[in-house]
Phi, psi and omega in degrees: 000132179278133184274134199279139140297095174289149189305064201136351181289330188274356140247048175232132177251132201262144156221153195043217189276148154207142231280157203275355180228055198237088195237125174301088175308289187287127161269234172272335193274349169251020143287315148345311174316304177252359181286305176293325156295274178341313178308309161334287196281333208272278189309342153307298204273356166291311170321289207311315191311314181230034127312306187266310190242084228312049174297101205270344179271359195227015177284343146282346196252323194296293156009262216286337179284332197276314162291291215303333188285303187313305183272000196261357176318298184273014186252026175282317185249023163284327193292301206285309140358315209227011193241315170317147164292329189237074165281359181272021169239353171299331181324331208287334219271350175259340179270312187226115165256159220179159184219058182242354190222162196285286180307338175322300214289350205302333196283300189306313160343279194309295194269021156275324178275339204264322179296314197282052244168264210300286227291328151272343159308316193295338200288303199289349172264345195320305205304310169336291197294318184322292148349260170309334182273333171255002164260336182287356200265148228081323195294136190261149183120112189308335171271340149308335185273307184300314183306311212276324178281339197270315166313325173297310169305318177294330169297000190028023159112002193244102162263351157348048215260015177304145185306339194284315177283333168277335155314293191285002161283324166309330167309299170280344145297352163279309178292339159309284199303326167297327166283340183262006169267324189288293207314293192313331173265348160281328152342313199261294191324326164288326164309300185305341187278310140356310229232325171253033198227333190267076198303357182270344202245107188283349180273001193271295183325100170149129207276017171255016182280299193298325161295316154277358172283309155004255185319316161274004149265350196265325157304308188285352167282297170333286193302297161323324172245025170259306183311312182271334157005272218301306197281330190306301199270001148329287165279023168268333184286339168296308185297330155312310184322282171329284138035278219204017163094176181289295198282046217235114192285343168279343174277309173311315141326279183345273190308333175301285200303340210240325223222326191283328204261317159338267175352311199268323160295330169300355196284263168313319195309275173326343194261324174272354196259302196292352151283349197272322197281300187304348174256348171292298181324287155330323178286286216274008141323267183329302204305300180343296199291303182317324155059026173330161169320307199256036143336283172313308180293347175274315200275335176296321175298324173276345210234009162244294213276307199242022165267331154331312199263002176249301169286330158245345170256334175274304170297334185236340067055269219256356163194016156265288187330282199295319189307297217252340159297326167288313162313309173265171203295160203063024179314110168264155196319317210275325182299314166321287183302334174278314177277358163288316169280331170310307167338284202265329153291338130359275189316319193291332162308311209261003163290298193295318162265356160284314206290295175279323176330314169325306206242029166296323144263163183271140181287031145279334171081014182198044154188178194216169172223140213208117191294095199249097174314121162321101172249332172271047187002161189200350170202174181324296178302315187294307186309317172279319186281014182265206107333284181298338172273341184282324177313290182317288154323321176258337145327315211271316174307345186277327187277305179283356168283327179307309176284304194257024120346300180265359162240301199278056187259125247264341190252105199245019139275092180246114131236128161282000000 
């Protein structure tokens, strides 16, 4: 007899009683999931910051956030993609969207943020494309030429270049970016609204979950795109050295210019970590105080089972370490960089212990489970449900920043 394999068995570890079908269904990829969507809402709305409301210190960063939003846009419903038994029918949730299911409405979201999103790089680029389609024209060599059609296309027939038509492209980017921070954050919110909507799962149950998913996206958007900023102009800056000698006066521009834009986006950074951490801590205030029925099964799980992954790599890790690196005075690159990646591991612990934590004791209320990540694959499943597939995911934006980089390019500080 061929043996049935249940979905989750193979990395899932039981302790005490726990019921026989009873498995860490959700794995890394549907940590991923809100991790990645967050990632999404947090770079729009760092763009939104001085679009909408004319944070004139973040007018170098907004660009560059707004494509960086744009490619991580689709690698939002790759984790749910790769987490289905059937992936060729997620397509239908974007062909018939609804709103009788949380994930339904997800179609309507999505391609309401994804127009508003593309409907404003044009905006923000249109002069870009004009530009370029007349300057490409003549120029000899078969790859100029395709760039000069792909630009001709992107105006969409608008060469239009009066101080009159660039008012109103600034115009409609604003109001594109004011419409799109309510949309990017129910984008996210609704995952949380997924995880606190679920009334059988007592660490889920709770109507500040979709708020604090909100809010530790807008850190995890954020911290990205100060992070990859940062290794960008590293390596512009190596690539001078290499160049033009140490003592090459454009690198010393750089690191200003570099290091000035730091400063002032940890500003904000720091302004969100600290709502995202005052609204986890309230939920866990509240639970504490209210001490509901399945209260025991909670403080044994945070404060046994899950304290390590909560209280010192997430709560002390993942947002007290960078918070006091960022604070104090003299912020240096490599200090920047450290409290950046601290940052978005965080975001990622607190991704990680709702999604598995959730599901970490058993509805007998007297066993546990315990999530043993796939790290070498060994079939198909261990792979998407692995290391390596969670690898693949957090790649694939870098590869489409890399590609719509080179026709959008988000850094409009270049020396060469």
């Amino acid at each position: 007899m061929h043996e049935l394999i249940v979905h989750g068995a193979e990395w899932t570890d039981k302790i005490g009683f726990v019921y026989p079908n009873e498995f860490i269904y959700w794995s890394i990829q549907i940590v991923m999931y809100p991790y990645m969507t967050g990632l999404v809402a947090g770079a729009f709305v760092l763009s939104s910051l001085y679009h909408v409301f004319d944070q004139k210190d973040l007018k170098e960063m907004a660009r560059f956030s707004l494509v960086f939003s744009l490619c991580l846009l689709p690698v939002a419903m790759m984790p749910l993609m790769l987490h289905l038994q059937q992936p060729l029918r997620g397509i239908e949730v974007m062909m018939t969207p609804h709103f009788t299911s949380a994930i339904a409405a997800f179609g309507i979201v999505f391609s309401t943020y994804a127009v508003i999103v593309i409907s404003e790089i044009w905006f923000v680029y249109r002069v870009f494309f004009v530009e370029q389609s007349k300057a490409l024209k003549g120029q000899p060599g078969l790859a100029n030429n395709f760039k000069r059609i792909v630009y001709n296309v992107l105006t969409l027939g608008a060469y239009e270049l009066s101080e009159e038509a660039v008012r109103q492209d600034k115009k409609a980017v604003k109001i594109l970016a004011a419409i799109g921070i309510p949309v990017a954050g129910f984008l996210h919110g609704y995952a949380g609204f997924i995880f606190g909507s679920v009334k059988a799962n007592a660490l889920w149950m709770s109507p500040l979950m979709p708020v604090i998913f909100i809010m530790s996206a807008v850190v995890s958007g954020i911290a990205l795109c100060m992070l990859t900023y940062l290794i960008i102009m590293e390596w512009q800056k190596f690539r001078a050295i290499l160049a033009k000698g140490r003592g090459d006066a454009s690198v010393e521009l750089l690191r200003g210019v570099e290091m000035d834009l730091m400063t002032k986006t940890s500003r904000y950074l720091m302004m969100f970590l600290v709502a995202a951490i005052t609204l986890e801590m309230l939920d866990l205030i509240f639970r504490g105080y209210t001490q509901m029925k399945s209260w025991d099964i909670l403080r044994t799980v945070m404060f046994h089972e899950d304290f390590v992954k909560i209280f010192i790599l997430q709560y002390g890790l993942g947002n007290l370490v960078p918070f006091i690196l960022l604070l104090i005075p003299g912020l240096t690159i490599r200090r920047t960089a450290i409290a950046l990646v601290l940052v978005l591991f965080g975001v990622f612990m607190m991704r990680w212990n709702v999604v598995i934590g959730g599901q970490a004791f058993s509805l007998s209320f007297m066993g546990y489970m315990h999530y043993d990540l796939p790290i070498i694959p060994h079939n198909l499943e261990t792979f998407k449900e692995g290391l390596m597939g969670a690898l693949t995911v957090v790649a694939t934006p870098f590869v489409l920043f890399w590609g719509v980089n080179k026709l959008l390019p988000s850094l409009t500080f270049r020396k060469q």
